[in-house]
Short mmCIF file of the C-alpha atoms (twelve columns), coordinates in Angstrom:
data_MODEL
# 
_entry.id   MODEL 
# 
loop_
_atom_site.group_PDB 
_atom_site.id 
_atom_site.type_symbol 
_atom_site.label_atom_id 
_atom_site.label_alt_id 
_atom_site.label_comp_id 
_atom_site.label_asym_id 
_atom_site.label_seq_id 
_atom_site.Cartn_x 
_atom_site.Cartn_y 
_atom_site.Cartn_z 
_atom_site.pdbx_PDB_model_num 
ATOM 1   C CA . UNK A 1   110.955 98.870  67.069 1 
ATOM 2   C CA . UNK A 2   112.897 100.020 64.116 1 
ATOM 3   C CA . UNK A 3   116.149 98.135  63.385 1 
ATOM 4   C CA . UNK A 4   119.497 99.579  63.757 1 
ATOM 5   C CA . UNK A 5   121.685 100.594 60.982 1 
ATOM 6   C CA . UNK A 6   123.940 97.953  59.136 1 
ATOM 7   C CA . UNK A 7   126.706 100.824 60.166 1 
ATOM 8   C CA . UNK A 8   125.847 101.330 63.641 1 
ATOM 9   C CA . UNK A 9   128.543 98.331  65.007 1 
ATOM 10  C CA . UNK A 10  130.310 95.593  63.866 1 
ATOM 11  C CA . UNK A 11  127.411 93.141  65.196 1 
ATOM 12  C CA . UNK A 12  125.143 94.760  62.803 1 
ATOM 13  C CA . UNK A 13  128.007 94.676  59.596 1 
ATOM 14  C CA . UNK A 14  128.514 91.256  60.137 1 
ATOM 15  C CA . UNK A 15  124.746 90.199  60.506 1 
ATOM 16  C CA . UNK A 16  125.157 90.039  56.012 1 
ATOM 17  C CA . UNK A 17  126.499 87.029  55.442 1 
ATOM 18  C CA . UNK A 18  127.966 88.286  52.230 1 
ATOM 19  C CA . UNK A 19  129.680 90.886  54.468 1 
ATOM 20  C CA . UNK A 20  131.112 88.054  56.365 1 
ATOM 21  C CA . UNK A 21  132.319 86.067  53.249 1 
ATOM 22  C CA . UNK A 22  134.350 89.432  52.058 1 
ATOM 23  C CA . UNK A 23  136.035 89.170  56.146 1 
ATOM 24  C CA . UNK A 24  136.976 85.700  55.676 1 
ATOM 25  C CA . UNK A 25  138.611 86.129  52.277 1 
ATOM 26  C CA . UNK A 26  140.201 89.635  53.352 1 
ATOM 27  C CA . UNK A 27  141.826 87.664  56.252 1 
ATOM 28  C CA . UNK A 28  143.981 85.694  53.626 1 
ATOM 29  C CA . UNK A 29  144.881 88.836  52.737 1 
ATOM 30  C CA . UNK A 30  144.864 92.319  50.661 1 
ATOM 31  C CA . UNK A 31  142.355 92.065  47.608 1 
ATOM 32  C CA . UNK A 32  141.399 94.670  45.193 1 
ATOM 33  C CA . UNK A 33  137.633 94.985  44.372 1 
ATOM 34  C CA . UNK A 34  137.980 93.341  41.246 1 
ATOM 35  C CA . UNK A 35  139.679 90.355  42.763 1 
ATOM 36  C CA . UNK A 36  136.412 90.274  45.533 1 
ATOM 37  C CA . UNK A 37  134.290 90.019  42.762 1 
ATOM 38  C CA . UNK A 38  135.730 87.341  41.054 1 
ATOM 39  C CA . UNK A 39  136.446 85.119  44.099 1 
ATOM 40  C CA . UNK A 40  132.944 85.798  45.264 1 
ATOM 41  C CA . UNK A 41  130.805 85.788  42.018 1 
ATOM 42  C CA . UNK A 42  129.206 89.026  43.142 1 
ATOM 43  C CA . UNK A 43  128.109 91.946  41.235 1 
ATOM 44  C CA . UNK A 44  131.337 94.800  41.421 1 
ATOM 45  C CA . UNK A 45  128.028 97.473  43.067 1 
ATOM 46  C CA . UNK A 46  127.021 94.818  45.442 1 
ATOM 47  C CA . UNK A 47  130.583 94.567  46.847 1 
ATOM 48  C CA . UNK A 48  131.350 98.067  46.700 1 
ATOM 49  C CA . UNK A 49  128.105 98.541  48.803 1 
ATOM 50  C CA . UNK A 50  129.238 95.994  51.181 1 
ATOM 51  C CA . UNK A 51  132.967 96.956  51.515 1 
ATOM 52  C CA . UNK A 52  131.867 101.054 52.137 1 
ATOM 53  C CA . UNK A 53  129.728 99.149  55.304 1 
ATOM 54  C CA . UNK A 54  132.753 97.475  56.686 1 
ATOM 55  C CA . UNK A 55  134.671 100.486 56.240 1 
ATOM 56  C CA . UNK A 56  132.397 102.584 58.121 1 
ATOM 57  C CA . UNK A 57  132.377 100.352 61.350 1 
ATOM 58  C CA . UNK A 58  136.054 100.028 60.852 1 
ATOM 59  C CA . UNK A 59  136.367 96.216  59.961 1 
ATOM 60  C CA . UNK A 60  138.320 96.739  56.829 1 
ATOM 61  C CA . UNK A 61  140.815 99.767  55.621 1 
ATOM 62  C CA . UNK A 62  141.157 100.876 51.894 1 
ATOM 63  C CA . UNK A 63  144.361 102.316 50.129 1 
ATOM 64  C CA . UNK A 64  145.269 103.489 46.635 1 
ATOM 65  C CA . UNK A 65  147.400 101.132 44.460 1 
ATOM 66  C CA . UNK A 66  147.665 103.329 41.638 1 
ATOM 67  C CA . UNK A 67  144.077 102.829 39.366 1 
ATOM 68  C CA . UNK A 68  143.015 100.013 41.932 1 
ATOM 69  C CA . UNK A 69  141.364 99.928  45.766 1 
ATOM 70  C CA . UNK A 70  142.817 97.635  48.120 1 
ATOM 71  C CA . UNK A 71  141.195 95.947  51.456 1 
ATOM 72  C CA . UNK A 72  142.634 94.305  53.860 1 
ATOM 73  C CA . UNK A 73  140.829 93.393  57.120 1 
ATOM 74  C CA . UNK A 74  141.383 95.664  60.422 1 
ATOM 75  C CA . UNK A 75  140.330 92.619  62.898 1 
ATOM 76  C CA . UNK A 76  140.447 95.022  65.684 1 
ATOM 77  C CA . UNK A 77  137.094 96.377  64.855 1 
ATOM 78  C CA . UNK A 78  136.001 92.501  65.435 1 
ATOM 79  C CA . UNK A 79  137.110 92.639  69.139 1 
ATOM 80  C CA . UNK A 80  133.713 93.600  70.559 1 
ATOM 81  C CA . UNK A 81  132.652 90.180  69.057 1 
ATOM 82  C CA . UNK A 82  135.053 88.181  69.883 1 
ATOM 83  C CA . UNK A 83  134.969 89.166  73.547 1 
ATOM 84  C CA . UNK A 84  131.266 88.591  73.582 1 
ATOM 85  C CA . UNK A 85  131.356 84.944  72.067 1 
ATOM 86  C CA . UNK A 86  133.892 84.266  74.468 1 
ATOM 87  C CA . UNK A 87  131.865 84.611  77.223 1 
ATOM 88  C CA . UNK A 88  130.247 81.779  76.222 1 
ATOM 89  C CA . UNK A 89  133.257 79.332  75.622 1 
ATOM 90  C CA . UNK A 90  132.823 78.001  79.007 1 
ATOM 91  C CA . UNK A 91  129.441 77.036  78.664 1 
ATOM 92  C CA . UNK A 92  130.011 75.264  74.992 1 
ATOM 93  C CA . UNK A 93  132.967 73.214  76.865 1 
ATOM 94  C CA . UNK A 94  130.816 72.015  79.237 1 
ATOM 95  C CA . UNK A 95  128.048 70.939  76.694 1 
ATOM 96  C CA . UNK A 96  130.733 69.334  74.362 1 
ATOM 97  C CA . UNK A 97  131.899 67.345  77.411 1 
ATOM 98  C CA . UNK A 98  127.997 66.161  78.334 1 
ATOM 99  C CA . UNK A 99  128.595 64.973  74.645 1 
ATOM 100 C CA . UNK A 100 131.259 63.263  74.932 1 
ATOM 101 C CA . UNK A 101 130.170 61.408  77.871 1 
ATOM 102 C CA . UNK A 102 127.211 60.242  76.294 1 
ATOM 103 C CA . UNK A 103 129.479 59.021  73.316 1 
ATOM 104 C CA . UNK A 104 131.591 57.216  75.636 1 
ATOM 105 C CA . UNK A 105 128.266 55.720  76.801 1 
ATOM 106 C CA . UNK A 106 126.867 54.872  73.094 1 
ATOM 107 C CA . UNK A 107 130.078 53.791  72.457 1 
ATOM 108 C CA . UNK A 108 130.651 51.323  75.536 1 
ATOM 109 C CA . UNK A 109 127.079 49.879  74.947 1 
ATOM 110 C CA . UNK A 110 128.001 48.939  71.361 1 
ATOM 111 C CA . UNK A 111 131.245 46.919  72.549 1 
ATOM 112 C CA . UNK A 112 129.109 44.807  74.780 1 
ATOM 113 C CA . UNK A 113 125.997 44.395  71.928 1 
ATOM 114 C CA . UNK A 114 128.578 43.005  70.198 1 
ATOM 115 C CA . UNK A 115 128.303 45.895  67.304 1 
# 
């Protein structure tokens, strides 16, 4: 089965994690291309490359600032998933509380070991 497009969703921009380093620093944020580059010690094409994918699925917006590009992060286009790894929140509460019973438990054995 062929894979889909980098451009197809947001799921699929993300999958990069260089993509998802240029997110995390655009939500500090506006940054011009230049500034990208130096804070992530990337090539100027590579980040070009990956900013034109965000902008196509909407995750970050571009304007004009007289010679220079600025990004800035649209987090709307990350709504699909955040919705989706929210579904799971309830099940990653209940395994952090299994965890922290069995803590309590390590915990409890060590006070009467003497530890």
């Amino acid at each position: 089965m062929a894979r889909a497009a980098t451009t197809a969703d947001a799921f699929n921009a993300v999958a990069e994690p260089r993509r998802r380093e240029i997110l995390d620093v655009l939500a500090g944020g506006e940054r011009t291309v230049s500034e990208l580059v130096e804070l992530l010690d990337l090539a100027q094409p590579h980040v070009s490359r990956h900013l034109r994918v965000l902008r196509e699925v909407g995750a970050v917006e571009v304007r004009d600032a007289g010679r220079q590009r600025v990004y800035r992060l649209q987090p709307q286009a990350l709504k699909p998933i955040h919705d989706w790894v929210s579904g799971y929140a309830d099940l990653w509460a209940e395994r952090f509380g299994l965890l922290d019973g069995v803590l309590d438990d390590i915990r409890e054995q060590e006070k009467q070991d003497g530890h």
